[in-house]
C-alpha positions in Angstrom: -12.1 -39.6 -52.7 -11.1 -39.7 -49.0 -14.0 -39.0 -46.6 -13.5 -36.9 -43.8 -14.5 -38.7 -40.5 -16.5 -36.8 -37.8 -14.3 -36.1 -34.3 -14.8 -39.0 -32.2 -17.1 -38.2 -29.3 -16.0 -39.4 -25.7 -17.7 -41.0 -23.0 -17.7 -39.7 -19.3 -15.2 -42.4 -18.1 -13.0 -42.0 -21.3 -11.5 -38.7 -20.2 -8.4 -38.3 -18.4 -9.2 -38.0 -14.7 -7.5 -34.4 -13.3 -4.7 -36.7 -11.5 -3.6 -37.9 -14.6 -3.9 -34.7 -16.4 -2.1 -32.7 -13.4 0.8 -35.8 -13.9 1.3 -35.3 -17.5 2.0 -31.7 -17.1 4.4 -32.5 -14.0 6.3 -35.1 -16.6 5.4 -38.1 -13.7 4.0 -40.1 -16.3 5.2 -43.6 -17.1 6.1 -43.4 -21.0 3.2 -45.9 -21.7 0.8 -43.8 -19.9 2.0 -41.2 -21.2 2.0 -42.4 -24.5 -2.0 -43.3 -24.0 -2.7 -39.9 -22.8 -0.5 -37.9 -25.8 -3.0 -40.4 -28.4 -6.0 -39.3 -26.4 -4.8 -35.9 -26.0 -4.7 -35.6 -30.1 -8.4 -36.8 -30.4 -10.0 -34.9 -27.6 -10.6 -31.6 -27.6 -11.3 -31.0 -24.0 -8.8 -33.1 -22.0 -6.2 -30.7 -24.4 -8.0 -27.6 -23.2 -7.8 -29.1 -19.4 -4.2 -29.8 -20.1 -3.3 -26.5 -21.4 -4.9 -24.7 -18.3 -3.2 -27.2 -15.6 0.1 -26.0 -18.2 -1.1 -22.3 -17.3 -1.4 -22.7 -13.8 1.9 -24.5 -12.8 3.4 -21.7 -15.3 1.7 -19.3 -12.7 2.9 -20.9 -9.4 6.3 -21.0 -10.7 6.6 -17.3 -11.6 4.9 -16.5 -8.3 7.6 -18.5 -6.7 10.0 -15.9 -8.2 8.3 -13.1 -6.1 8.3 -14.2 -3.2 7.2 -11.1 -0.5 9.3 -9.8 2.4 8.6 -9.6 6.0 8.8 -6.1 7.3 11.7 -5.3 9.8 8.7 -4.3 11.8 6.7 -8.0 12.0 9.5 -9.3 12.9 10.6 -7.3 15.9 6.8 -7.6 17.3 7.1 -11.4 16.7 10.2 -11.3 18.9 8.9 -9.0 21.5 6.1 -12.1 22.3 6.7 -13.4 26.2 7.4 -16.6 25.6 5.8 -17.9 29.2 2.9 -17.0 27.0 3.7 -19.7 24.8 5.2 -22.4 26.9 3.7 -22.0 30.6 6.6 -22.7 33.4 6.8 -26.3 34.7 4.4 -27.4 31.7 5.2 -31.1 30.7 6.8 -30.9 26.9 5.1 -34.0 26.1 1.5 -32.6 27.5 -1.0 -32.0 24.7 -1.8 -28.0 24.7 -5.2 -27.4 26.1 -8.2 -25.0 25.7 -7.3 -23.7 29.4 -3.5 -22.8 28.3 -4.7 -20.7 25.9 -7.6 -19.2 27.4 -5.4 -18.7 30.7 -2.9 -16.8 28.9 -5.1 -15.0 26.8 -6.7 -13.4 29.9 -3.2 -12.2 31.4 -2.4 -10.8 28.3 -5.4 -8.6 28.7 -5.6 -7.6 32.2 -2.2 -7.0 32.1 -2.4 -4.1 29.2 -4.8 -2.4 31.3 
């Protein structure tokens, strides 16, 4: 008669960390890693649920990738109607750090000029 062992119960530390987990889904294992994580994958429960959810997600991303949304006609034509002295002040050194004052500075033209 065969006995029936209980599911072996692991430690804290004996779990796949979410790095490795998140690498054997991507397939950036090296084949004795991964190896090591398909044996500990058959014995524990919860690092196979963890796996199948990172599975899910990247499933997700991917499909979401396939819908990727449009930029109205009208975005881009306000985008394009932006002064661009706003952006890069005349005679500013290109290899000057911006600064709070640019900003600032050009924020309050932009407003007393629409009035």
């Amino acid at each position: 008669m065969t006995m029936v062992q209980p599911p072996r119960r692991f430690g804290s530390t004996e779990h796949l960390a979410s790095e490795a987990v998140a690498a054997f889904v991507d397939g950036e294992l090296r084949m004795n890693a991964y190896l090591r994580a398909a044996q500990h994958l058959s014995l524990c429960p919860e690092c196979a649920a963890e796996v199948e959810a990172q599975q899910q997600a990247r499933h997700a991303l991917r499909a979401a990738a396939d819908h990727v949304p449009t930029m109205p006609s009208s975005l881009l034509g306000a985008l394009s109607n932006i002064p661009m002295h706003l952006c890069d002040p005349a005679g500013s050194d290109p290899t000057r750090a911006p600064q709070a004052d640019d900003w600032f500075g050009a924020r309050r033209w932009s407003i007393r000029r629409r009035r």
